[in-house]
N, C-alpha and C positions, 0 to 999 in steps of 0.2 A: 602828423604822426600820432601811432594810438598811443595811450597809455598802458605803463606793464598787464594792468589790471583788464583792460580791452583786450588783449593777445590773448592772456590766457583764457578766455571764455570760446577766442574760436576753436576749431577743430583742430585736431595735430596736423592736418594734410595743407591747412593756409596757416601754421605757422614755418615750417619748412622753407626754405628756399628753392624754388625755380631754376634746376642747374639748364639752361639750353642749352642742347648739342644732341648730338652723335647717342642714342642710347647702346647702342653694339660697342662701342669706344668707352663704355661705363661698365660694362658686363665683362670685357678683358682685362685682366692687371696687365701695369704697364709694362713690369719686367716679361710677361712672355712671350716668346717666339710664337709665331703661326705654325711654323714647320712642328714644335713641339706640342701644340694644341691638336693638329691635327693625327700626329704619332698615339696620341692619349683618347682621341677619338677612333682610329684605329682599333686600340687595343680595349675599349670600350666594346667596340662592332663587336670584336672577336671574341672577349667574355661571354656577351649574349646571344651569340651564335652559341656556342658552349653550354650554355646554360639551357637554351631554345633547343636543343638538340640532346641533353639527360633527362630534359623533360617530356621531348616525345619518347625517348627508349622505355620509361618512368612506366609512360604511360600504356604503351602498346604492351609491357613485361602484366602491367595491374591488367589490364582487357586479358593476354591470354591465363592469366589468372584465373580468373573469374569466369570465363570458356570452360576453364578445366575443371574448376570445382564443381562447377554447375553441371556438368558431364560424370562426374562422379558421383555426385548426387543423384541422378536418375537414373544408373547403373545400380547405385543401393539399393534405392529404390524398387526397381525392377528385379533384383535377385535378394531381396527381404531376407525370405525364409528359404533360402536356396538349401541350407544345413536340415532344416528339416522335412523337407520336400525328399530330400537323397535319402535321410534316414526312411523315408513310408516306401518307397521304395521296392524295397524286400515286401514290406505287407502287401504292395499293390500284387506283385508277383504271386504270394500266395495264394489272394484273393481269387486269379487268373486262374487257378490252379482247384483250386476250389468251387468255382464257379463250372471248370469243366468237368469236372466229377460228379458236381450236382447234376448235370444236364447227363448225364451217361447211365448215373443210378436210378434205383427205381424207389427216390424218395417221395414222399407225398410233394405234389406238385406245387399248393398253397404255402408250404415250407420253403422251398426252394424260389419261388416266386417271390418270398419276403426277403430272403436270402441277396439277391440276384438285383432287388433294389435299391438296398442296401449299398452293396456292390457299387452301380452305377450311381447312387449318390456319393460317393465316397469319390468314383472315378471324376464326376464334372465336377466336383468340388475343386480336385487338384488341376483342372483344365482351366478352371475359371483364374487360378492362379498363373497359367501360364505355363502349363506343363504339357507337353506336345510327344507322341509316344512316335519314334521313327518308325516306319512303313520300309520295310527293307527283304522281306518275301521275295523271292523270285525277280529279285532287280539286281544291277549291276553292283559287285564287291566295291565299295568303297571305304579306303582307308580313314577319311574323315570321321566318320561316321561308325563302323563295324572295325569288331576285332573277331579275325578269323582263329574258331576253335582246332577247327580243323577240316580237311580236305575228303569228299568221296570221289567216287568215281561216278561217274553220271553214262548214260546210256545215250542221251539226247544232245546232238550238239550247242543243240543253242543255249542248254544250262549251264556249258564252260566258263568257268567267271562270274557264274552267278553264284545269289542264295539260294541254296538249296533249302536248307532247314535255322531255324531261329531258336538257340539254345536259352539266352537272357534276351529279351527285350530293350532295347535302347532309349535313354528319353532327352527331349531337349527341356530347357526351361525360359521361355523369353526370347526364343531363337538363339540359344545359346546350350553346348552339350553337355550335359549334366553324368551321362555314363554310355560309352559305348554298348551299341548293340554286340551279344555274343552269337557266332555266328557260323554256320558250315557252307563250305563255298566246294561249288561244282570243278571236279578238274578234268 
């Protein structure tokens, strides 16, 4: 036999005693039933189903999150300056207006030539932004698009339903409508 003083210098795991047997029969207390160990594993299962299943809803709710913000953001994005693009708007129209005056009158050409590049720098400025002017002349009336001022009487059949003449101009911005075109539609 060792002495007290030998023991204690070994490990904890050779001072221990060596229970043999069964380790599954050491893992259940005596008093429980199988039928109730397994009822408790059951109801185990079904918590973590439970749980495996708020945590995909969790998850798929944060994904379409994150779809949608991200969606919102390149929608800002893309229409920025939309409020001020609308307000130049009117200027662009004048300019249009102006422009065809210049070309009608008989101002000095070098004037109007400065005039007119002006103009067109101004025009692909707002292009480059994404501003896109609807083309709606002598095409088919569409309500998408055109707001009819009013109606003539056209000579031609095939003008029926169409534009006849373009009072305002229409513009999109980003592929998206910014102001209806104003419009006279053939009847």
């Amino acid at each position: 036999m060792k002495n007290q003083a030998e023991q204690d210098e070994l490990p904890v795991e050779m001072n221990e005693e060596v229970n043999p047997g069964n380790d599954e029969e050491n893992l259940q207390p005596e008093n429980e039933n199988p039928e109730t160990v397994e009822n408790e594993t059951e109801k185990l299962r079904a918590e973590l189903s439970e749980q495996k299943d708020k945590y995909i809803r969790l998850f798929a709710e944060f994904d379409n999150y994150k779809r949608r913000t991200s969606k919102e953001a390149m929608e800002l994005r893309s229409t920025a300056g939309k409020e001020i693009i609308i307000s130049m708007l009117d200027t662009l129209d004048d300019m249009d207006r102006a422009e065809k005056q210049l070309k009608e009158s008989n101002v000095d050409t070098s004037i109007s030539d400065g005039v007119i590049l002006v103009f067109d720098k101004f025009r692909k400025t707002l292009q480059s932004r994404g501003l896109k002017q609807i083309e709606t002349l002598h095409s088919d009336f569409d309500v998408e698009k055109d707001e009819a001022v009013s109606e003539i009487e056209v000579p031609d059949k095939k003008l029926k339903g169409k534009v006849v003449a373009e009072v305002q101009k229409g513009y999109m911005l980003n592929d998206k409508l910014i102001r209806f075109a104003k419009v006279v539609v053939g009847k």
